[in-house]
C-alpha positions as CSV (number, residue, x, y, z in Angstrom):
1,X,140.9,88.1,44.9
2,X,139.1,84.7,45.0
3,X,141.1,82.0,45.1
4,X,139.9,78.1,44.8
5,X,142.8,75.1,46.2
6,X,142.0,72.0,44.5
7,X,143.6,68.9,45.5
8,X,144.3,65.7,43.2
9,X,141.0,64.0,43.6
10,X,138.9,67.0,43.3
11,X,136.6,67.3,40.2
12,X,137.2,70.4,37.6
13,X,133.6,70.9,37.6
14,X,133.6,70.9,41.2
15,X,135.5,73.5,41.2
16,X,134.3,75.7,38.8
17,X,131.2,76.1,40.9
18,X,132.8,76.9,44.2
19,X,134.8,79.6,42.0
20,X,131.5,81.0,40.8
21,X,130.0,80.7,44.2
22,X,132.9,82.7,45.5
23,X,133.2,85.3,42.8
24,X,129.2,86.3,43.0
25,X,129.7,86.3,47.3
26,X,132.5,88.9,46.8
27,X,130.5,90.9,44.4
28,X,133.4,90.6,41.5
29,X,130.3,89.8,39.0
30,X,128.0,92.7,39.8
31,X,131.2,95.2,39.4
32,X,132.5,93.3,36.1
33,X,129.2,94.0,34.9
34,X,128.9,97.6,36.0
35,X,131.9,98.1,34.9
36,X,131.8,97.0,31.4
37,X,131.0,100.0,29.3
38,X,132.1,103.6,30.4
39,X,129.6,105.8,32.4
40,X,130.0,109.3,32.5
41,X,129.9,110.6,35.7
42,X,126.9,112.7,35.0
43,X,125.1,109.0,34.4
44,X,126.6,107.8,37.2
45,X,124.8,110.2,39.3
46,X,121.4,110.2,37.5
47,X,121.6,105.9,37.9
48,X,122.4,106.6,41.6
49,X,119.6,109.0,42.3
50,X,117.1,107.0,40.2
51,X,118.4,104.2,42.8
52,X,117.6,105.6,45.5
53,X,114.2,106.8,44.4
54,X,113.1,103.3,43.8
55,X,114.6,101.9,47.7
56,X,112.5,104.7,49.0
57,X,109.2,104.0,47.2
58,X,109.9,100.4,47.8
59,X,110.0,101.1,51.6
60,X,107.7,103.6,51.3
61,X,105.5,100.6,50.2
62,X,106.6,98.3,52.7
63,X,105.5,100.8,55.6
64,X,102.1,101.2,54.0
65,X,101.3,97.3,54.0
66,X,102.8,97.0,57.3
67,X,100.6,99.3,58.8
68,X,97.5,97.6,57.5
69,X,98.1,94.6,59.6
């Protein structure tokens, strides 16, 4: 739960960003987002392989161009 004290001299726009701030830092946004349509668990496990597949080719690539230097 993110919360955000303001006090009487604080501005609403203020804080309104440190509640957005604080809401992407805790990841709230990114599983609102996933979490907005239904995913059938077969989905679910196709999205997390494909994952997965891409962070290893992207290290895979990493490696490669690390080793040329």
């Amino acid at each position: 739960m993110v919360e955000i004290q303001i006090g009487e001299n604080d501005r609403l726009d203020w804080a309104l960003k440190q509640f957005r701030r604080r809401m992407i830092r805790s990841g709230l946004f990114k599983d609102m987002r996933r979490k907005r349509f239904y995913e059938k668990p077969s989905e679910a496990r196709k999205a997390k392989a494909k994952a997965a597949e891409r962070r290893k080719h992207k290290d895979r690539k990493r490696e490669s161009r690390a080793r040329q230097f």
